[in-house]
C-alpha positions as CSV (number, residue, x, y, z in Angstrom):
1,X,0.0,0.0,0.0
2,X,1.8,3.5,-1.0
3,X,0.7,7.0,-2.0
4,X,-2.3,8.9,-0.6
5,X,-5.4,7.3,0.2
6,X,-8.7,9.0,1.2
7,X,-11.1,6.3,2.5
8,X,-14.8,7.2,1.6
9,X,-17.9,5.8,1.0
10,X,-20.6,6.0,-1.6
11,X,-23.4,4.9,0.8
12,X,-24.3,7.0,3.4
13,X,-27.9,8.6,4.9
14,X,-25.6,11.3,6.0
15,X,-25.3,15.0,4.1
16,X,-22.3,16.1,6.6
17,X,-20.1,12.6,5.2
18,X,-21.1,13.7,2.2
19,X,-20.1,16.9,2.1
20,X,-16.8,16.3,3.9
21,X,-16.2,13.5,1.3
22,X,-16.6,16.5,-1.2
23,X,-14.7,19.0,0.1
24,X,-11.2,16.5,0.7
25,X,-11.6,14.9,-2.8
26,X,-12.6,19.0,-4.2
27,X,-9.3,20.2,-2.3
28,X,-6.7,17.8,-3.4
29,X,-8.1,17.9,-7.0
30,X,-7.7,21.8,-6.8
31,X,-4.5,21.4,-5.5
32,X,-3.7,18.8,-8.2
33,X,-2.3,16.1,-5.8
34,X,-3.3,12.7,-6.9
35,X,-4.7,10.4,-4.5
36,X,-6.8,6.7,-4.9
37,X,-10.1,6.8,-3.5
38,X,-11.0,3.9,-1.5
39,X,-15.0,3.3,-0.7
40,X,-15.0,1.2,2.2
41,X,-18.7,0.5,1.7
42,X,-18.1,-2.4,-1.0
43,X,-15.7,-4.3,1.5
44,X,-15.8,-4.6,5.3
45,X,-11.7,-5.5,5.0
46,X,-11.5,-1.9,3.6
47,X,-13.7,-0.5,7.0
48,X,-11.1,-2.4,9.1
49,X,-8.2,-1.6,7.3
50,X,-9.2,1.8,7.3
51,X,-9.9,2.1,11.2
52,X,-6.7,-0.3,12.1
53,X,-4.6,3.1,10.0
54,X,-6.6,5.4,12.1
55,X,-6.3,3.9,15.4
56,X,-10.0,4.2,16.0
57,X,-12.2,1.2,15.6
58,X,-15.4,4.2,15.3
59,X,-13.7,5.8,12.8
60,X,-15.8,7.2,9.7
61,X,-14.6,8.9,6.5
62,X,-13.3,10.5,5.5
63,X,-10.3,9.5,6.5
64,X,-6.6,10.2,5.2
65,X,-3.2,8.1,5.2
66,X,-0.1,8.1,3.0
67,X,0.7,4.6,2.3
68,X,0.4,2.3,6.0
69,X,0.9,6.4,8.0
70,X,-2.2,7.8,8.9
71,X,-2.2,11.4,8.5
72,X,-5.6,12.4,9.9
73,X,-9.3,12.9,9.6
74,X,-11.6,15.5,8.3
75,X,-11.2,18.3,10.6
76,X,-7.4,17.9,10.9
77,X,-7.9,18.4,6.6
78,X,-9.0,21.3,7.5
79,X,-6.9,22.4,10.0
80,X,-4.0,21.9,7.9
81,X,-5.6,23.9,4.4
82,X,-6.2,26.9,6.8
83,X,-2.5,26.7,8.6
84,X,-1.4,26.2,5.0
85,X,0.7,22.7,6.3
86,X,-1.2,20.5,3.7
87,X,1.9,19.6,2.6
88,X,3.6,18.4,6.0
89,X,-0.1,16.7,6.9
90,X,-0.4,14.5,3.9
91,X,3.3,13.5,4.7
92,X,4.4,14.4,1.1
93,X,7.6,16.4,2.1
């Protein structure tokens, strides 16, 4: 497993998932940093890989890692677009 994931999900009753799903995806597109898009929802090893990365067997996308290093969740995205440390977060440098 190498290069940036962002584990999603293409089924979800929830607009907020949605729209965070949107907004990581929107970013890094924007930004022109290529990624693979994993949506856990077709395969419950994908969930649990997904949660083992993040440390948190509650976790829910999005969620972001850089090959087996886990770089963070939504609102550390965020955080690190608005510090302007996107770089250092995804673990590119």
């Amino acid at each position: 497993m190498s290069g940036l994931r962002v584990y999603s999900t293409s089924v979800t009753g929830s607009r907020e998932i949605k729209s965070q799903q949107s907004e990581v995806t929107r970013i890094l597109d924007g930004k022109r940093i290529q990624y693979e898009l994993v949506d856990i929802s077709q395969d419950n090893a994908l969930r649990e890989e997904m949660r083992t990365l993040a440390g948190d067997p509650k976790a829910i996308p999005p969620q972001i890692c850089n090959g087996n290093k886990y770089c963070g969740d939504y609102e550390l995205f965020v955080e690190a677009v608005e510090q302007d440390t996107l770089q250092e977060f995804l673990k590119l440098d």
